[in-house]
C-alpha positions as CSV (number, residue, x, y, z in Angstrom):
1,X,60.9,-1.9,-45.0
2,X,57.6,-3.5,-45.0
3,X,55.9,-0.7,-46.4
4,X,58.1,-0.7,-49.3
5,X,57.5,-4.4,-49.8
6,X,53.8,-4.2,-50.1
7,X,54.1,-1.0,-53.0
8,X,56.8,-3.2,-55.0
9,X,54.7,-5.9,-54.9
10,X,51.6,-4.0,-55.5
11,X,53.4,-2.5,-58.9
12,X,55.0,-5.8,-60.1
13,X,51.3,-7.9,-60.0
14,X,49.6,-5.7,-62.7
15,X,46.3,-6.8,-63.5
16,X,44.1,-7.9,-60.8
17,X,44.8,-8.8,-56.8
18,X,44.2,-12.5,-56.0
19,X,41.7,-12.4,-52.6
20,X,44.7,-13.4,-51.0
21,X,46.8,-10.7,-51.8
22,X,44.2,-8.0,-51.1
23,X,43.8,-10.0,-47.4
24,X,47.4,-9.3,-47.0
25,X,47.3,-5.5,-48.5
26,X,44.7,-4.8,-45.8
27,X,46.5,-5.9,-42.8
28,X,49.5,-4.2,-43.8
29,X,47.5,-0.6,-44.2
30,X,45.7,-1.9,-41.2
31,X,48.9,-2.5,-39.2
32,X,50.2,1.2,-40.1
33,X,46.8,3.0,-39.4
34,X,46.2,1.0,-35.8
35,X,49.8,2.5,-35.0
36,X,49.0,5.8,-36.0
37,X,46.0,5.9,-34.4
38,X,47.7,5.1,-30.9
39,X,50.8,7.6,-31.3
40,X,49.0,10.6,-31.9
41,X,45.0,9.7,-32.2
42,X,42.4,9.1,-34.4
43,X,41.3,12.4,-35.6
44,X,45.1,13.7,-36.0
45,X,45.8,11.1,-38.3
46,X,44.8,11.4,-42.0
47,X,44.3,8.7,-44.7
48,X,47.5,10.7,-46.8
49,X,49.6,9.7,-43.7
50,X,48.3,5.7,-43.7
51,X,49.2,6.0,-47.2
52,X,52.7,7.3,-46.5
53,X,53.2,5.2,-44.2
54,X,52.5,2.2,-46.0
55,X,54.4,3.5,-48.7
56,X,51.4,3.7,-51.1
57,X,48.8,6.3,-52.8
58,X,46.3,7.6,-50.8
59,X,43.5,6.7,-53.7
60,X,45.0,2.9,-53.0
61,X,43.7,3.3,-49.3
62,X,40.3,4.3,-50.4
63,X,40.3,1.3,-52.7
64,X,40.5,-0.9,-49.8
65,X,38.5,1.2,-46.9
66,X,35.5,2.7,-46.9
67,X,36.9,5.8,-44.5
68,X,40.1,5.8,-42.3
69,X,38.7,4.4,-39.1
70,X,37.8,1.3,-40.9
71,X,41.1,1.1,-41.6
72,X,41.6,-0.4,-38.2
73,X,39.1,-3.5,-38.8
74,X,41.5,-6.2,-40.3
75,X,43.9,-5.8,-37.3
76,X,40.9,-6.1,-34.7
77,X,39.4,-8.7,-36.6
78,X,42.0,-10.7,-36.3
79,X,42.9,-10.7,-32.7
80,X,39.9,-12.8,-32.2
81,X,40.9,-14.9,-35.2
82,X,43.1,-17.5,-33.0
83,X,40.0,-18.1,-30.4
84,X,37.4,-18.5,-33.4
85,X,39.9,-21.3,-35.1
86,X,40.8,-22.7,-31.7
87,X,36.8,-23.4,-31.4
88,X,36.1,-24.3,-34.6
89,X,38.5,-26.9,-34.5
90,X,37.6,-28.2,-31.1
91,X,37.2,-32.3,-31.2
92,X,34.1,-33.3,-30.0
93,X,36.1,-36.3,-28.1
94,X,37.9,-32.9,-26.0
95,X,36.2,-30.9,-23.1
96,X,36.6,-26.9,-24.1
97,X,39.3,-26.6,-21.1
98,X,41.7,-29.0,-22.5
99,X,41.1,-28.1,-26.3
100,X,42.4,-24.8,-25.3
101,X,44.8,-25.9,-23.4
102,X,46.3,-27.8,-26.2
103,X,45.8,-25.2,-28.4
104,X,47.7,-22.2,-26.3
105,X,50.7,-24.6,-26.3
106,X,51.0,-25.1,-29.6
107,X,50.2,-20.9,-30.1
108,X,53.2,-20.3,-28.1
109,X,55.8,-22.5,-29.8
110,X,54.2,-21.2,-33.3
111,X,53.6,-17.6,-33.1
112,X,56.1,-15.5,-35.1
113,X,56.9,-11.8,-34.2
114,X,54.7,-10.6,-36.4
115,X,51.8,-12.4,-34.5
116,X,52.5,-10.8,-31.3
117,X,53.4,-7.5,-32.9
118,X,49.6,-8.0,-34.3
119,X,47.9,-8.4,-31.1
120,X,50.1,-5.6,-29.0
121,X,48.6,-3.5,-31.6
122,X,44.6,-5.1,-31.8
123,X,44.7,-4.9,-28.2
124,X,45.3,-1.2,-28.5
125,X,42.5,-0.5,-31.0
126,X,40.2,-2.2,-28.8
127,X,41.2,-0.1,-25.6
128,X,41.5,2.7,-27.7
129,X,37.8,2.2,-28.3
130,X,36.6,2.9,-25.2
131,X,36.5,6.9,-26.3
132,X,36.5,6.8,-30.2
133,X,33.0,5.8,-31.3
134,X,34.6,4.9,-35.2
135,X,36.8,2.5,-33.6
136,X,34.2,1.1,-31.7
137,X,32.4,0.3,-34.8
138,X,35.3,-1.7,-36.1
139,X,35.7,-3.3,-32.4
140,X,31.7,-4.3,-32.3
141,X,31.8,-5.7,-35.8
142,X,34.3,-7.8,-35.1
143,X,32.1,-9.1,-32.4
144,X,28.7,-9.9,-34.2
145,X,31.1,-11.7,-37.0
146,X,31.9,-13.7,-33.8
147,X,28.4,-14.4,-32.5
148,X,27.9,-15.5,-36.0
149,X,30.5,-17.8,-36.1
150,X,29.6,-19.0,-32.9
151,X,25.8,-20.0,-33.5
152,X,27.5,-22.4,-36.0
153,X,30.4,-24.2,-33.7
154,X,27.0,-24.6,-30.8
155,X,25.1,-25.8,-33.4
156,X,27.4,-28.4,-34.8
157,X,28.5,-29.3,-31.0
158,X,24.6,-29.9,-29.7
159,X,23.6,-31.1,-33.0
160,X,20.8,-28.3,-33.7
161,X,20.6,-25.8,-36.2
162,X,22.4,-22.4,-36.4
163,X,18.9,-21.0,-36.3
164,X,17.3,-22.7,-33.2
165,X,17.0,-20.2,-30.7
166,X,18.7,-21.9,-27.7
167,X,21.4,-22.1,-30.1
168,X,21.3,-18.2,-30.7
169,X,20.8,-17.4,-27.3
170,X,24.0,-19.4,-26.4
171,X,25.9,-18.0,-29.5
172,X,25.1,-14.4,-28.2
173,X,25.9,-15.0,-25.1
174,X,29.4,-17.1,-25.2
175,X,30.3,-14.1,-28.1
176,X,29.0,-11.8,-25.0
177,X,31.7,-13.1,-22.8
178,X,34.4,-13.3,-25.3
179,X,34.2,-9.3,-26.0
180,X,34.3,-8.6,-22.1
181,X,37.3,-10.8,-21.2
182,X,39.1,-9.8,-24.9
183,X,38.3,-6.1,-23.6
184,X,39.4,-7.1,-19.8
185,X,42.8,-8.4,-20.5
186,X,43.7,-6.1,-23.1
187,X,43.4,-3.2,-20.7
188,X,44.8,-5.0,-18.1
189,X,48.2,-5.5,-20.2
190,X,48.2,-1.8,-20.9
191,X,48.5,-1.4,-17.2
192,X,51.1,-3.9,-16.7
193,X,52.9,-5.9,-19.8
194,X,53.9,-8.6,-17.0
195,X,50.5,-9.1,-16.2
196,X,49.7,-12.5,-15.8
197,X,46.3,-12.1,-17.3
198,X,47.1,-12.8,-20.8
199,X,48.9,-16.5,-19.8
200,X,45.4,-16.7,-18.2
201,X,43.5,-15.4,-21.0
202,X,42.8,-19.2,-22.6
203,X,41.1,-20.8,-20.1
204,X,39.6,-18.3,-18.7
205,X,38.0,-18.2,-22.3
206,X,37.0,-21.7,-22.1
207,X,35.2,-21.4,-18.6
208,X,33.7,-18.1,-19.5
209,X,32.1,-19.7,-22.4
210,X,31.2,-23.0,-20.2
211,X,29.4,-20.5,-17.8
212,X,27.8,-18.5,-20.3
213,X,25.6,-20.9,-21.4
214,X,25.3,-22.6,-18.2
215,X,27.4,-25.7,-19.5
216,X,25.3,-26.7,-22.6
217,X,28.9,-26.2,-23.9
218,X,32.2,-27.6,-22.7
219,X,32.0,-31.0,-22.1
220,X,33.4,-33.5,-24.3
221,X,30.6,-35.0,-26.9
222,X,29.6,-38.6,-24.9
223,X,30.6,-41.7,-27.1
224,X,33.0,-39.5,-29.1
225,X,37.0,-41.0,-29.1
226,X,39.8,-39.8,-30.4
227,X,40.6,-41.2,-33.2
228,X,43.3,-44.3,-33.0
229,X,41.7,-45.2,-30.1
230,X,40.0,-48.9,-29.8
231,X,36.8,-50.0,-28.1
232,X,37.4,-51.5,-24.6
């Protein structure tokens, strides 16, 4: 049903895709590939049968992806998406621990189907990475966009520049501890959907990163208030 959705509306725009739409194109081939790729591997699946499956033309796939492994990139990509927005949005009036406290509440009481569809299938890809090297390239991509992203929320939150090179070596190594827990808990859940890691997940993110670079980063920013609040 979703398949068919994206061709109609792929035939009805005509002219060209708004960046928006072509976001949206990708994940849907991405969401189709990632599950072929798990039911019956990587090199049994072709780029006719992500085309099928999403319900358009094989030369449409191309468009969008340079080869099929890379297919699986918008769908990895985005299973770090929540932590990147949960840290670039973190107050500087809020320790790391209770930003991400805050945040995983709302995530719960948010998160559509879809969403945890999503991440079943990211976490997957990213186990599925230990023994396909192309996938592992999507996987580790995803990572260095993080590190990137990273060197820019440290740099903000110490007030240096992204290219100082404490902040680098702080941005390389929270991104470090991200990929390991991300990779941790995903295989974990394969093991054992029940698996309390997950519910962990969060803070264990927030005092990963804390420890990572040996508590430059975590603490609320001192003299910063939330807003609303008056001076004693």
């Amino acid at each position: 049903m979703a398949a068919e959705t994206v061709a109609s509306q792929k035939k009805r725009g005509g002219g060209g895709m708004s960046e928006q739409r072509r976001r949206r194109l990708r994940l849907e081939i991405s969401r189709e590939a990632c599950r072929l790729f798990w039911e019956q591997g990587v090199d049994a699946t072709s780029g006719d049968q992500i085309a099928e499956a999403v319900g358009l033309s094989t030369r449409t796939i191309w468009r969008h992806f340079r080869n099929k492994e890379s297919c699986a990139e918008p769908l990895v990509m985005k299973s770090v998406e929540w932590e990147m927005t949960t840290l670039r949005s973190w107050p500087a009036y809020l320790s790391l621990e209770d930003h991400f406290a805050a945040e995983t509440a709302r995530l719960g009481r948010e998160a559509t189907d879809v969403d945890l569809l999503d991440t079943g299938l990211a976490v997957k890809m990213i186990r599925l990475a230990d023994t396909e090297p192309a996938l592992r390239t999507a996987w580790l991509m995803a990572c260095d966009q993080v590190e990137r992203e990273m060197a820019k929320i440290i740099g903000r939150r110490l007030g240096l520049r992204v290219e100082d090179l404490n902040v680098r070596l702080h941005a390389a190594a929270a991104s470090a501890a991200l990929r390991i827990i991300n990779e941790h808990v995903g295989a974990e859940l394969l093991e054992d959907a029940d698996s309390q890691e997950f519910a962990d997940a969060p803070d264990l993110i927030a005092r990963m990163v804390r420890r990572a670079t040996g508590d430059a980063v975590g603490d609320a920013v001192a003299g910063e208030r939330e807003p609303g609040d008056s001076m004693p």
